[in-house]
C-alpha positions in Angstrom: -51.8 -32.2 -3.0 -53.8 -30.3 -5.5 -50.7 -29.8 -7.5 -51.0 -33.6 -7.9 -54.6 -33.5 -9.4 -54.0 -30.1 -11.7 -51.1 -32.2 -13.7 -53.2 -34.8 -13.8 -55.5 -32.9 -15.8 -53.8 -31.3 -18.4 -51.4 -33.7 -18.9 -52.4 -37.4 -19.2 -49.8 -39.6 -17.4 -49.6 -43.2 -18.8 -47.7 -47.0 -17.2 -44.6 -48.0 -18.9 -44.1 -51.8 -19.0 -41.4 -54.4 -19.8 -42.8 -56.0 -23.1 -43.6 -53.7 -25.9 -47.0 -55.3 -26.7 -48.4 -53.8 -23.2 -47.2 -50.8 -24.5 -48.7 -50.6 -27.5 -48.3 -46.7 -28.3 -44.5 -46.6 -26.7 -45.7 -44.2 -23.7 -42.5 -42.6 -22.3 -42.9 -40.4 -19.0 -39.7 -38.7 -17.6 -39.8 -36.1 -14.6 -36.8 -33.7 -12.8 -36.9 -31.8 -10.3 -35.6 -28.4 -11.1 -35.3 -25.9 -8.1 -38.7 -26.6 -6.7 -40.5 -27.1 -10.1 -41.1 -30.2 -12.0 -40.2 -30.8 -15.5 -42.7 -33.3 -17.3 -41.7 -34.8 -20.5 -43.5 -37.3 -21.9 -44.8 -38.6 -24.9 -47.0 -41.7 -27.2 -47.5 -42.9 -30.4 -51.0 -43.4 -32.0 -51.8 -44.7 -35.4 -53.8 -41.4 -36.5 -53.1 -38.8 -39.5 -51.9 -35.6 -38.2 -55.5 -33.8 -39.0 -56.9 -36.4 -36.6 -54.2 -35.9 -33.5 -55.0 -32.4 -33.8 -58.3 -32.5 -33.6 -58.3 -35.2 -30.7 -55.9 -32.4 -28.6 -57.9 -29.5 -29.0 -61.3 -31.1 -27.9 -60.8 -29.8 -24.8 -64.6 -30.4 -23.3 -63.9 -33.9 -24.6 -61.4 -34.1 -21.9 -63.9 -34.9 -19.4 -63.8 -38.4 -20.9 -60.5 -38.9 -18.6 -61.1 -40.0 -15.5 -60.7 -37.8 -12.7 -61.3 -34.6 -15.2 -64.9 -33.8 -13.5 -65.5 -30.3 -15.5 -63.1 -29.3 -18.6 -65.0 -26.1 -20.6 -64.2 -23.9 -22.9 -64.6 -20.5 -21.4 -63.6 -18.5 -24.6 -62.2 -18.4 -27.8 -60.6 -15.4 -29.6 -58.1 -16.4 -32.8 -55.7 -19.0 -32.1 -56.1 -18.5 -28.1 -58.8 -20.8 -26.3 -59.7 -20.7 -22.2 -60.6 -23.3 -20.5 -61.9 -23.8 -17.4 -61.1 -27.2 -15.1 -61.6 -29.3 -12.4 -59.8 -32.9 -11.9 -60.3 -34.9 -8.6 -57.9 -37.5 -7.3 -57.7 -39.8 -4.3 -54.5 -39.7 -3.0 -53.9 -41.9 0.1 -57.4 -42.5 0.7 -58.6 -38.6 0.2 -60.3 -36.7 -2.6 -58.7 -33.7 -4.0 -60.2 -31.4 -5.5 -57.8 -29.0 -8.5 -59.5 -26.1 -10.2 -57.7 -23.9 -13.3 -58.4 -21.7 -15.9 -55.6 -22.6 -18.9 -54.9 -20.4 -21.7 -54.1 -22.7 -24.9 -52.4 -21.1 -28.1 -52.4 -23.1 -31.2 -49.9 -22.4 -33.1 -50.4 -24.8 -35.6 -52.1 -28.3 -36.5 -48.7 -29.1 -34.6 -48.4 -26.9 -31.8 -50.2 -26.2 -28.6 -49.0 -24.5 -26.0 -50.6 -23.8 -22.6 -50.2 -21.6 -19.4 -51.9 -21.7 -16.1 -54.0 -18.0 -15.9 -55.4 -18.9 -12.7 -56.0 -21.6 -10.3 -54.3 -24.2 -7.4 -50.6 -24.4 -8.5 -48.1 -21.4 -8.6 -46.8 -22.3 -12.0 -48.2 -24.4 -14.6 -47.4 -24.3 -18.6 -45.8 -26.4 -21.4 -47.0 -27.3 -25.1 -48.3 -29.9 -26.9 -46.2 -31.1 -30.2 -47.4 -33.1 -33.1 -45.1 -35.2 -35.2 -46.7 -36.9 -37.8 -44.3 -40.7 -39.6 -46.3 -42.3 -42.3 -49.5 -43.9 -40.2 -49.0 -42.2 -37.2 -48.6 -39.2 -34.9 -46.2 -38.9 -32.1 -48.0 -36.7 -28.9 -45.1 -34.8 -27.8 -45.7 -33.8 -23.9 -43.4 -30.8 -22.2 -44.8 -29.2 -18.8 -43.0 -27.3 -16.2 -45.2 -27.1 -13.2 -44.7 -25.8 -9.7 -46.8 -26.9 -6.7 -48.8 -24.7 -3.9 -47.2 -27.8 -1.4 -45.3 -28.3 1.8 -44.0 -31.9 0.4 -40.4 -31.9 -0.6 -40.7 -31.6 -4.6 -38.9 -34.8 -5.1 -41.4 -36.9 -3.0 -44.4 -35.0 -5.5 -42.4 -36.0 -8.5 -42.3 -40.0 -7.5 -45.8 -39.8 -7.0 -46.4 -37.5 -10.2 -44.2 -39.8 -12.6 -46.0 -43.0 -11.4 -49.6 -41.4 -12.0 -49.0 -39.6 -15.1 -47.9 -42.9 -17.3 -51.9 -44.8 -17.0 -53.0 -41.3 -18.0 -51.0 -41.0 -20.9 -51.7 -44.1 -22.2 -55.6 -43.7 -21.8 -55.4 -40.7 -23.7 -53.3 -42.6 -26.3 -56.4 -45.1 -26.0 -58.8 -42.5 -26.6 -57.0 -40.9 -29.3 -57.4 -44.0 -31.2 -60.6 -44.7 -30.5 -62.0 -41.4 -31.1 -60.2 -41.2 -35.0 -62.5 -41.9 -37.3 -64.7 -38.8 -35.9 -61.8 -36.7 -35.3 -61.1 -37.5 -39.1 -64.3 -35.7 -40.0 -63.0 -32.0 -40.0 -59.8 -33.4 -42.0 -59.5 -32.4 -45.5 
């Protein structure tokens, strides 16, 4: 079950809902099984420049904001390549979890992030973060491939995964938005 809680931390999972306005930054979560891996795509739509969404992403002690993200720190920093160390808790039917990981993010650009699992509770865990600025916005661009330590059948974590992950995305859209006009700060 820690699989469960380590995709919970990197990636932000958000609801979907029938009428637009509950959905207010179009959060789309799609899952697949893939041999015994799990294929994460998802994605959201806040009204922030470009300089901003980037800046919001690679805050990554700022994570801890999320709920269930109990530690997120920034273990080092050498170029373009940042560690960071964390540790998410979930209750799932009725009993804490505890994940921890070490993930290696490279940013590519003020667009690109891309991540990989060093060490920690799954056996596979790495995707990237894309930013695609229109007009007043940024679209968050989510793509993970993650492979639980787990005796449950990978399409049973998947239903479970899929359903969790949309309030997280969309709370990260939330915070996003929120956090803009001091994101905006570093912006030129």
């Amino acid at each position: 079950m820690k699989w469960l809680l380590f995709l919970t931390l990197a990636t932000p999972a958000f609801g979907g809902y029938a009428q637009e306005n509950l959905n207010p930054y179009d959060v789309q979560v799609n899952t697949r099984v893939i041999d015994s891996r799990i294929q994460i795509d998802a994605s959201y739509t806040v009204p922030i420049n470009i300089c901003s969404a980037f800046a919001f992403l690679t805050a990554y002690e700022s994570a801890k904001t999320i709920p269930g993200i109990l530690e997120s720190k920034v273990i080092s920093r050498v170029g373009n390549k940042v560690r960071v160390y964390r540790v998410i808790e979930e209750q799932i039917l009725f009993f804490p979890i505890e994940l921890k990981s070490t993930i290696e993010y490279t940013e590519a650009s003020n667009r690109l992030v891309t991540f990989e699992q060093i060490s920690g509770d799954t056996k596979l865990y790495r995707g990237s973060w894309r930013l695609t600025p229109d007009k007043n916005s940024t679209t968050f661009k989510y793509d993970a491939l993650v492979e639980p330590h787990s005796l449950i059948p990978s399409t049973v974590t998947e239903y479970f995964m899929k359903n969790g992950l949309r309030d997280r995305f969309e709370l990260m859209a939330q915070k996003a938005r929120e956090t803009r006009a001091s994101a905006a700060i570093g912006c030129k």
